[in-house]
C-alpha positions as CSV (number, residue, x, y, z in Angstrom):
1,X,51.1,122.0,35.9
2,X,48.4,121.5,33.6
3,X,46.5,124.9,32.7
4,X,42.7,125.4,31.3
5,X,43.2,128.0,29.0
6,X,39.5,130.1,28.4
7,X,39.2,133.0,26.1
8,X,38.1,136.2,27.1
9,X,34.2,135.2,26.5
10,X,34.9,132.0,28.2
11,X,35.9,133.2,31.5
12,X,33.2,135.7,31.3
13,X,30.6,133.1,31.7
14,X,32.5,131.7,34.3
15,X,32.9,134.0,36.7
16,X,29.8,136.7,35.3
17,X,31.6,139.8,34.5
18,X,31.2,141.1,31.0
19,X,34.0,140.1,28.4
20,X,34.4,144.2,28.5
21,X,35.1,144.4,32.0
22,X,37.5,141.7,32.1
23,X,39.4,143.4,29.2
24,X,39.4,147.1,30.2
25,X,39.2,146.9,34.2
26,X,40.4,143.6,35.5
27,X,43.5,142.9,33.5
28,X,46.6,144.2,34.2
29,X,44.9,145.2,37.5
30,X,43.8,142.1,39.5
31,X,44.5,139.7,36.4
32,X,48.7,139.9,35.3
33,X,49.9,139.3,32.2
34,X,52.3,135.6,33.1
35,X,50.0,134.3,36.2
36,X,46.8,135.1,34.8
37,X,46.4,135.1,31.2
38,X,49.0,134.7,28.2
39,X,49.4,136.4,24.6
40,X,50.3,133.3,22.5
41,X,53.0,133.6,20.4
42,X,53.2,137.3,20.9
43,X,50.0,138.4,19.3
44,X,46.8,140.1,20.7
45,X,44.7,137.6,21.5
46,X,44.7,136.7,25.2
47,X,44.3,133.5,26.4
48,X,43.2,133.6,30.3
49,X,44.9,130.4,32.5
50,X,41.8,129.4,34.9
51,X,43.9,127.8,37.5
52,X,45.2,130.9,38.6
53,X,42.3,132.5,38.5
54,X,40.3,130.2,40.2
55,X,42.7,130.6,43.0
56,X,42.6,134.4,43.2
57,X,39.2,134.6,43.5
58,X,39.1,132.4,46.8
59,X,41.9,133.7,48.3
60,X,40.0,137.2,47.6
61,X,36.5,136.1,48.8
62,X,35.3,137.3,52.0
63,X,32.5,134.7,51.9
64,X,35.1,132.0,51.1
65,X,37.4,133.1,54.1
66,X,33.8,133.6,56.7
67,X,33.2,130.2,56.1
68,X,36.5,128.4,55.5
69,X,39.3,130.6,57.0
């Protein structure tokens, strides 16, 4: 599978939740280290895999499952 990888600031525009919040309350909460985002080559930067992500957020979405489930 091909992967979109977005830094921290990129998937904050994409989904509207403030590069902080996606740091210090979203991951390793809702978004896991291995299925959601990646630390290349064992550093500290994060690299966050869209696909996934994309996925978790309809299969979370009660407005996704009112009008699609």
């Amino acid at each position: 599978m091909t992967y979109t990888y977005l830094t921290t600031e990129e998937l904050s525009s994409r989904i509207k939740y403030d590069a902080r919040t996606i740091r210090n309350q979203l991951k390793d909460s809702v978004l896991l280290e291995g299925t959601h985002y990646i630390r290349p080559f064992g550093g500290r930067k994060l690299l966050f895999l869209w696909e996934p992500i994309a996925e978790e957020l309809h299969k979370n979405s009660v407005f996704f499952e009112t009008f699609h489930g």
